[in-house]
C-alpha positions as CSV (number, residue, x, y, z in Angstrom):
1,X,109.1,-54.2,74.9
2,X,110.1,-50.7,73.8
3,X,107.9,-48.2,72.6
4,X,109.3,-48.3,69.1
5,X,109.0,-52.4,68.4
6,X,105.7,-52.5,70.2
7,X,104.3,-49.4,67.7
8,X,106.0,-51.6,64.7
9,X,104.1,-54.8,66.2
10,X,100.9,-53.0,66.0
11,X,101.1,-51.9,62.7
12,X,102.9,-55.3,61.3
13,X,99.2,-56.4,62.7
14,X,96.9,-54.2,61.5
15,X,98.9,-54.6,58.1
16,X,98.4,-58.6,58.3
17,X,94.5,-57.8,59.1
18,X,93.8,-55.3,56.1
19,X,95.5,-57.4,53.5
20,X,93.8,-60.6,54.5
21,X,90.3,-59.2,54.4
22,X,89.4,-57.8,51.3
23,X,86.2,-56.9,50.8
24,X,85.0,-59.5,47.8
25,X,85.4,-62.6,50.5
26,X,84.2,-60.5,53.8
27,X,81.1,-58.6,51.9
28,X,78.2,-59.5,53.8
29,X,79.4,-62.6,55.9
30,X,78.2,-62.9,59.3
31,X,80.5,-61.5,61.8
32,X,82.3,-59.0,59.5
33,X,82.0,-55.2,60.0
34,X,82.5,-52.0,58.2
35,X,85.6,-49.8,59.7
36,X,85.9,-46.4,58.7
37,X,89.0,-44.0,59.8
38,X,91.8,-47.1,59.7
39,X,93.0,-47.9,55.8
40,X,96.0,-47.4,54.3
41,X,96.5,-45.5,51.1
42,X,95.5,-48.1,48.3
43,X,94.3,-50.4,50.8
44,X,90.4,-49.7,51.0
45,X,87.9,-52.2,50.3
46,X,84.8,-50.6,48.5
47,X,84.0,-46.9,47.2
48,X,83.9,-43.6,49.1
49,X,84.8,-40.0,48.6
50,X,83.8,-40.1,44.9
51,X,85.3,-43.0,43.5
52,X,83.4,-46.6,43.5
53,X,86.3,-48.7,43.6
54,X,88.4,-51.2,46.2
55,X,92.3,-49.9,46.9
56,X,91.2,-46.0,45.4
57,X,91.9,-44.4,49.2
58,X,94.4,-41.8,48.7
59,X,95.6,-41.0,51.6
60,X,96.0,-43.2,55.1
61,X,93.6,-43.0,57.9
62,X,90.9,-40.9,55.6
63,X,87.4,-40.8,58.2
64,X,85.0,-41.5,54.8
65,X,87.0,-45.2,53.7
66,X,86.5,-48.2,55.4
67,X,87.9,-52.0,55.6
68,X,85.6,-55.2,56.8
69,X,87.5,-56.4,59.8
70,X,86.3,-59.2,62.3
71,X,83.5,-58.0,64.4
72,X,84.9,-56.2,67.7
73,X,88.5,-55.3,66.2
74,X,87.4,-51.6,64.8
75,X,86.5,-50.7,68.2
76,X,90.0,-51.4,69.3
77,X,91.5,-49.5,66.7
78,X,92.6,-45.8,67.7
79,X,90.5,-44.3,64.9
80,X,88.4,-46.8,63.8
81,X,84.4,-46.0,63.7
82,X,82.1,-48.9,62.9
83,X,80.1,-47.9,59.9
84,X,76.6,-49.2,60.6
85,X,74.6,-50.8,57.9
86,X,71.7,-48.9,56.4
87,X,69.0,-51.3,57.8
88,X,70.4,-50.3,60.9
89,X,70.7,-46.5,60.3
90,X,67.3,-46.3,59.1
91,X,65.9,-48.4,62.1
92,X,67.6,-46.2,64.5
93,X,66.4,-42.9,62.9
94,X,62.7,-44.3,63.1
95,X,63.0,-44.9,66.3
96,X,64.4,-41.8,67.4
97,X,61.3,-39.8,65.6
């Protein structure tokens, strides 16, 4: 495949991905993660960088907005930072104190 259709590949499938997981069905569930560093312009799912709604990113590939993608995919994403839950966060600050 040539560079060009496989690059237009990748993208038709992140595309498909980030439409089909918006954040009201995804919030929450099991096996769902937070990605930061891989939405589209319009195409968040939840607030960041001063504004508290889904679909507010301005600009593509902005480090601070997220997406829920399946579990595993972010880390695959040239970009894409998992966004650990709070619980989480706060567990692993404890620790390390």
């Amino acid at each position: 495949m040539k560079p060009i259709k496989t690059s237009a590949a990748a993208t038709a499938i992140l595309a498909v991905a980030l439409m089909s997981n918006s954040a009201m069905s995804h919030a929450g569930k099991e096996g769902y993660e937070k990605c930061q560093g891989v939405a589209k312009a319009g195409m968040n799912d939840c607030g960041a960088n001063g504004h508290s709604c889904a679909g507010k990113a301005e600009v593509d590939g902005d480090k601070n907005e997220w997406v829920y993608l399946p579990e595993g995919t972010c880390e695959k994403i040239v970009g894409g930072v998992v966004k650990a839950p709070k619980e989480k966060m706060e567990k692993e600050m404890k620790a390390e104190s």
